[in-house]
N, CA and C atoms as a LAMMPS dump frame, in Angstrom:
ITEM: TIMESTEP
0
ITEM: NUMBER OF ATOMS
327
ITEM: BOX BOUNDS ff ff ff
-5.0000000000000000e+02 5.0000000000000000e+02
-5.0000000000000000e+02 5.0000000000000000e+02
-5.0000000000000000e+02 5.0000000000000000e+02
ITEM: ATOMS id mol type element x y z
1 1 1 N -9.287 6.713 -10.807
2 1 2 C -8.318 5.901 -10.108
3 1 3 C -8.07 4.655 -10.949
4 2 1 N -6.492 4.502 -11.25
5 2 2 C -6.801 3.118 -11.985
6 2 3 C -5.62 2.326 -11.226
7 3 1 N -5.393 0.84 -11.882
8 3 2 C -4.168 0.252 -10.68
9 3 3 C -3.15 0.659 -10.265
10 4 1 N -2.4 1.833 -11.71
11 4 2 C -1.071 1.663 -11.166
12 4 3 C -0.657 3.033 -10.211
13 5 1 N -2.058 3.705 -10.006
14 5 2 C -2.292 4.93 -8.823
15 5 3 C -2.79 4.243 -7.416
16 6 1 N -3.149 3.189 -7.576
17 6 2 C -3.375 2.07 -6.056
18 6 3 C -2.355 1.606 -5.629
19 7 1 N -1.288 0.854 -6.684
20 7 2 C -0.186 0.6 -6.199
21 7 3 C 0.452 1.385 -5.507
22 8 1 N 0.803 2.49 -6.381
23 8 2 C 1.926 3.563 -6.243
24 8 3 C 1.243 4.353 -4.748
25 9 1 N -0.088 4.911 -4.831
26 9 2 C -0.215 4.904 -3.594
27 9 3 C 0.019 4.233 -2.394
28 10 1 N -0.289 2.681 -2.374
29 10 2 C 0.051 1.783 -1.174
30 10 3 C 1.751 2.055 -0.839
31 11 1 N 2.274 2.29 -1.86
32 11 2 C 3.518 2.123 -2.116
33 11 3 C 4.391 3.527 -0.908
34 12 1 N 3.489 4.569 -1.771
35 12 2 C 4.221 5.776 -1.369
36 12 3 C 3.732 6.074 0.522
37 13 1 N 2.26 5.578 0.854
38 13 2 C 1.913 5.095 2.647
39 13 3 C 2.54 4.076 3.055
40 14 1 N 3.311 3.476 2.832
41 14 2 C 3.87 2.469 3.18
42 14 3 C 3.283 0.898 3.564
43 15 1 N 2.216 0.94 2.653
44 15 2 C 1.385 -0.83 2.854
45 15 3 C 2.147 -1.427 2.418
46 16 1 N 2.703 -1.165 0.934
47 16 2 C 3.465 -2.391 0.425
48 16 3 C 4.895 -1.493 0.336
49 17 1 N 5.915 -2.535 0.084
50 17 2 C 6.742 -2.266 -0.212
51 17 3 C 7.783 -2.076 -1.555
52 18 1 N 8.886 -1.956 -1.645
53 18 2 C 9.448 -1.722 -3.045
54 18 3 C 9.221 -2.776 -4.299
55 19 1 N 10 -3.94 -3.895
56 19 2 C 9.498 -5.384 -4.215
57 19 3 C 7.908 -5.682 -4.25
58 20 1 N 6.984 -5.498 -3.608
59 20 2 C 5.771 -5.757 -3.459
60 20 3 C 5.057 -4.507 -4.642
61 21 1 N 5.401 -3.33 -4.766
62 21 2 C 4.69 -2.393 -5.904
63 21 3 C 5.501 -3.064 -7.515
64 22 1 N 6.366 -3.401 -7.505
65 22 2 C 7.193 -4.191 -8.564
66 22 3 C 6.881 -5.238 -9.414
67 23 1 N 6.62 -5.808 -8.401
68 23 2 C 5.331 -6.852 -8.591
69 23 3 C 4.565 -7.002 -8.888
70 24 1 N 3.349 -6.164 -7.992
71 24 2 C 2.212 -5.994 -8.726
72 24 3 C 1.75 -5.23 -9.856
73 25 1 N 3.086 -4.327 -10.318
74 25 2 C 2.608 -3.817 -11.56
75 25 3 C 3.207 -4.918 -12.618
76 26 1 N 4.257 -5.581 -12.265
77 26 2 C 4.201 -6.909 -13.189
78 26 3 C 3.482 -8.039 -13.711
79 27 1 N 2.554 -8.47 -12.562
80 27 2 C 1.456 -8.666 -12.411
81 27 3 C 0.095 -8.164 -13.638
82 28 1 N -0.133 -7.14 -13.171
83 28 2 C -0.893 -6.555 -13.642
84 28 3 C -0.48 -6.273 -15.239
85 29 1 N 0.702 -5.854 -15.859
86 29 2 C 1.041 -5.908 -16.73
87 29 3 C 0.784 -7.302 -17.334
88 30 1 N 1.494 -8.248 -16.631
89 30 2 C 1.005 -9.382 -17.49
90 30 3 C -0.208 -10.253 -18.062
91 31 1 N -1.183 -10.106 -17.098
92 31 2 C -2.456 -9.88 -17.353
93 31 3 C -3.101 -9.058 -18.563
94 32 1 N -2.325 -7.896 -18.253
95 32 2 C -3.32 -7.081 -19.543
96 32 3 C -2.474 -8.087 -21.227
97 33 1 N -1.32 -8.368 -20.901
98 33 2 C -0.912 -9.282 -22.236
99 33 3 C -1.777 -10.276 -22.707
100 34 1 N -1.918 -10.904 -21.63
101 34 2 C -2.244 -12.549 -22.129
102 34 3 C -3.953 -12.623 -21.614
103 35 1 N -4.351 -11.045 -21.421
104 35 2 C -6.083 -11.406 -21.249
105 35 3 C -6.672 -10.234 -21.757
106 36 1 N -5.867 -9.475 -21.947
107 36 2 C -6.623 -8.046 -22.671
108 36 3 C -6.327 -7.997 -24.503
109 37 1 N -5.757 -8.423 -24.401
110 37 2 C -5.486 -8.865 -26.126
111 37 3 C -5.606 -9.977 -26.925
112 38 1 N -6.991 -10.198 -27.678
113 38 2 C -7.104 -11.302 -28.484
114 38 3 C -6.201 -12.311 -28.842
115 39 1 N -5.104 -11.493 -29.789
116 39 2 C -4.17 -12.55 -30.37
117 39 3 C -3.018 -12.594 -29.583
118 40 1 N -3.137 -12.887 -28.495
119 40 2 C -2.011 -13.207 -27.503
120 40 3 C -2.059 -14.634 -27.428
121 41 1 N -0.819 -15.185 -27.157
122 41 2 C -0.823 -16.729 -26.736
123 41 3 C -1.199 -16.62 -25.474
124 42 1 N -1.161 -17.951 -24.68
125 42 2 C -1.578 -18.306 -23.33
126 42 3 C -0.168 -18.511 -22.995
127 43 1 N -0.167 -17.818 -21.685
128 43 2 C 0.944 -17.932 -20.479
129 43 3 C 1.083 -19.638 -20.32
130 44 1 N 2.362 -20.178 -20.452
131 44 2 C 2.713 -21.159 -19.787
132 44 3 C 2.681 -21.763 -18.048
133 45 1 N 2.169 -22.449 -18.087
134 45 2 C 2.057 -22.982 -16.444
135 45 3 C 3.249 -22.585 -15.666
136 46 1 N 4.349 -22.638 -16.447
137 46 2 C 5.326 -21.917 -15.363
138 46 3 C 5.338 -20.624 -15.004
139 47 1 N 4.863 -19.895 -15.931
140 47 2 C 5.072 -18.544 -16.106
141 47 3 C 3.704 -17.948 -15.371
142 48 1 N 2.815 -18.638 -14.99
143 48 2 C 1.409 -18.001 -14.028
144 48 3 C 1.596 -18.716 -13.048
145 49 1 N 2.423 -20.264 -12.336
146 49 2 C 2.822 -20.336 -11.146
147 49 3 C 3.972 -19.596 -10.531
148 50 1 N 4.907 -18.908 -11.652
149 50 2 C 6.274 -18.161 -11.034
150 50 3 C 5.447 -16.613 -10.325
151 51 1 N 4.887 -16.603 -11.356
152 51 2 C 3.81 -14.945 -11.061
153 51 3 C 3.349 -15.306 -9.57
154 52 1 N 2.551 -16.35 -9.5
155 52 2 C 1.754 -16.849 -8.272
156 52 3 C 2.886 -16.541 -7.185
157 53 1 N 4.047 -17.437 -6.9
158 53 2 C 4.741 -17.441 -6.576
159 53 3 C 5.551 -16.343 -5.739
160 54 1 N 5.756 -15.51 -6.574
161 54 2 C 6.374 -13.948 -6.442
162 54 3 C 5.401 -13.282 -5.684
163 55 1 N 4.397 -13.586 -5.988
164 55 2 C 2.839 -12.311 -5.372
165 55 3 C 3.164 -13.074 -4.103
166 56 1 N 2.859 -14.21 -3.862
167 56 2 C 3.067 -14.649 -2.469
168 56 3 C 4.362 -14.233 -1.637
169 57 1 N 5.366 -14.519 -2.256
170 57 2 C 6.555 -13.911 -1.893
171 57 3 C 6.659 -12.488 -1.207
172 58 1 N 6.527 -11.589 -2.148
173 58 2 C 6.957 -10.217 -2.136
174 58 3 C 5.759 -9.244 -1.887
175 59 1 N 4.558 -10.329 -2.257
176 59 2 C 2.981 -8.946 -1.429
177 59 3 C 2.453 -9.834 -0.472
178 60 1 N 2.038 -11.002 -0.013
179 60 2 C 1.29 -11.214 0.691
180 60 3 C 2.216 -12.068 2.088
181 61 1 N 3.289 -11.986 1.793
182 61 2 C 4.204 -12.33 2.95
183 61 3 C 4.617 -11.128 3.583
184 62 1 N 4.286 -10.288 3.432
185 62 2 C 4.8 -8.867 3.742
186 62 3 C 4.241 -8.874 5.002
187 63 1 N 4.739 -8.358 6.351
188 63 2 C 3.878 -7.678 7.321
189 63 3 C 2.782 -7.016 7.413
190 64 1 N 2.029 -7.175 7.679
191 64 2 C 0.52 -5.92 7.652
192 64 3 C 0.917 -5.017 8.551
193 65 1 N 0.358 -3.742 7.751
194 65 2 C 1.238 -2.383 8.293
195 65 3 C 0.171 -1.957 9.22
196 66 1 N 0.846 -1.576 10.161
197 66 2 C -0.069 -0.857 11.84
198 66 3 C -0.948 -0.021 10.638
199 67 1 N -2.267 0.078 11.589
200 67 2 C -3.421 0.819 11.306
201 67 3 C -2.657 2.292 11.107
202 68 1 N -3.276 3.047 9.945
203 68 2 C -3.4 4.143 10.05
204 68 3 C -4.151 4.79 11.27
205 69 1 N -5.454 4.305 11.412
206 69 2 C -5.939 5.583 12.25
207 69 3 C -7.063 4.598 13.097
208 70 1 N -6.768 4.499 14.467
209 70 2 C -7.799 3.881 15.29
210 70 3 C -9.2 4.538 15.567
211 71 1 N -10.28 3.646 14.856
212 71 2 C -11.369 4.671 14.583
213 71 3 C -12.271 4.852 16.21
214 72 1 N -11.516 3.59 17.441
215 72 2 C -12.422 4.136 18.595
216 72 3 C -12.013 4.937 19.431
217 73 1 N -9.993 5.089 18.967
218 73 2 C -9.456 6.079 19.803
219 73 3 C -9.987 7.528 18.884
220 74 1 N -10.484 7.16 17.612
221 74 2 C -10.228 8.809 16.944
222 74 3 C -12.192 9.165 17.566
223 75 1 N -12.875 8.493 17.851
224 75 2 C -14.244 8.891 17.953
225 75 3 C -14.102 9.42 19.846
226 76 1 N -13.332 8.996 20.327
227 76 2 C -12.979 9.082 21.993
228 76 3 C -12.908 10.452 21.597
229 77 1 N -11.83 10.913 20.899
230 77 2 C -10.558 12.139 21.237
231 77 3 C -12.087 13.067 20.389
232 78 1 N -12.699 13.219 19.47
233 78 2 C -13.415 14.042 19.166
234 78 3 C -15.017 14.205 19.797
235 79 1 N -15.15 13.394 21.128
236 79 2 C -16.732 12.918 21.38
237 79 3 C -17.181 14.172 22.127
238 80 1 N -15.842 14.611 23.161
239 80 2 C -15.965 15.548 24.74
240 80 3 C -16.653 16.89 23.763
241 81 1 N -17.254 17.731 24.415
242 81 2 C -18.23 19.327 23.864
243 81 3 C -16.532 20.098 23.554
244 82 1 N -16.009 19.925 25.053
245 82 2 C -14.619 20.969 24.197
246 82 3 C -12.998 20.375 23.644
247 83 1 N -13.546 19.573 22.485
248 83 2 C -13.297 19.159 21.623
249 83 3 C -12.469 20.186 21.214
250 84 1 N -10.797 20.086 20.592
251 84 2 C -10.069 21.544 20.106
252 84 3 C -9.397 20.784 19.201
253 85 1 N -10.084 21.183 17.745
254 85 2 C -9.908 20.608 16.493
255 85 3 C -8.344 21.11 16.431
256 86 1 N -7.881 21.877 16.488
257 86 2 C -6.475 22.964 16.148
258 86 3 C -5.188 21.938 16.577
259 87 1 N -5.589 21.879 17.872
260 87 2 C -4.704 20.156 18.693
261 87 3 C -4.277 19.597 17.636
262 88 1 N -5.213 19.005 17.371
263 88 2 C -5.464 17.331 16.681
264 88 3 C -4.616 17.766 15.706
265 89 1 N -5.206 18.736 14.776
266 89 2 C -4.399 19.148 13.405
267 89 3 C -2.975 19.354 13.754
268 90 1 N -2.372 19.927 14.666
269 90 2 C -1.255 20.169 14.678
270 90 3 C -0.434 19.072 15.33
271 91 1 N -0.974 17.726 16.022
272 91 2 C -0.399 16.512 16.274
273 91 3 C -0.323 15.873 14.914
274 92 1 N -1.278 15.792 14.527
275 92 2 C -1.79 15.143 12.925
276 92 3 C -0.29 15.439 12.365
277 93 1 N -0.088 16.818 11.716
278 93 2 C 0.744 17.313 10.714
279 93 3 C 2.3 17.084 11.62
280 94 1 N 2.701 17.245 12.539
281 94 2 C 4.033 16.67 12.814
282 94 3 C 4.102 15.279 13.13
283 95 1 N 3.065 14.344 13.266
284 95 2 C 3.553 13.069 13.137
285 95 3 C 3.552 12.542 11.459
286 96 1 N 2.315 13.188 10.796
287 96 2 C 2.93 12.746 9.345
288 96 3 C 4.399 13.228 8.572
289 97 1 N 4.879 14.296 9.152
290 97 2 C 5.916 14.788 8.881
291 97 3 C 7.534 13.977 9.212
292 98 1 N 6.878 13.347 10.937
293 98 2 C 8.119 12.76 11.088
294 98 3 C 8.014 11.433 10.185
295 99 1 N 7.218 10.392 10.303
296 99 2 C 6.588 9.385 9.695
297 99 3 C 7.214 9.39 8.198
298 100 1 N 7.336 10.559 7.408
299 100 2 C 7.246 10.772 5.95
300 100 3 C 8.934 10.085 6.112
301 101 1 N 9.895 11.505 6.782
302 101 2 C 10.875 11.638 7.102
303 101 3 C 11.564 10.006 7.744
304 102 1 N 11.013 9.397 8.356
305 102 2 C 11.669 8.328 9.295
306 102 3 C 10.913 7.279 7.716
307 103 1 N 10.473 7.404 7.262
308 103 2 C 10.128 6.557 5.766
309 103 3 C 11.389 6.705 4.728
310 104 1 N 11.807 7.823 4.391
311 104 2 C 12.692 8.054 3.808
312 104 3 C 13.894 7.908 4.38
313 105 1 N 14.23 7.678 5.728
314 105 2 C 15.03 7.133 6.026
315 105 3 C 15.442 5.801 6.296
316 106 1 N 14.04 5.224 6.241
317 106 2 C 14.269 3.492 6.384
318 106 3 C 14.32 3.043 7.916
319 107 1 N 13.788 4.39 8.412
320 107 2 C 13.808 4.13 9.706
321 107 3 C 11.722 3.191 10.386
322 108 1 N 11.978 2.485 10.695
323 108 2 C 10.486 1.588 11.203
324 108 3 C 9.609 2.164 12.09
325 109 1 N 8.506 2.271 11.377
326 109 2 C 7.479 3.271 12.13
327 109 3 C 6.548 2.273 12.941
């Protein structure tokens, strides 16, 4: 796993958004310039407060996205003896389906 499969993941579940994965691989890109390579100059104060700036902007102003998965409703629904795994799976797979679908449409989950 490396960053730009974290991003792109958050990206493609919908944590962050378009602007917000954009970012942080800009981010991250710029970093590897001006700290992963010896003979690099040093970033100008404007240029690591604009960065600052933007991250605040476009990732950490973002909404926090509803929980994936409520772990005391998911321990409830599996606790009872007749427990019917088949259910679950087949609620599971048409809400990720609509979810995917209402994502690609820009429609708000």
């Amino acid at each position: 796993m490396n960053d730009d499969k974290l991003i792109e993941g958050a990206y493609k579940i919908g944590v962050i958004g378009w602007e917000a994965s954009k970012v942080l691989k800009h981010a991250k890109e710029t970093s590897h310039i001006f700290d992963g390579h010896p003979r690099s100059s040093q970033p100008s104060a404007i240029k690591v407060l604009a960065m600052f700036d933007d991250c605040i902007r476009y990732v950490l102003n973002e909404p926090y996205p509803s929980p994936i998965v409520d772990l005391d409703q998911y321990i409830e629904i599996m606790d009872p003896p007749d427990f019917e795994q088949s259910k679950i799976a087949c609620e599971n797979a048409l809400w990720r389906s609509w979810k995917t679908q209402a994502i690609r449409a820009k429609i708000p989950v």
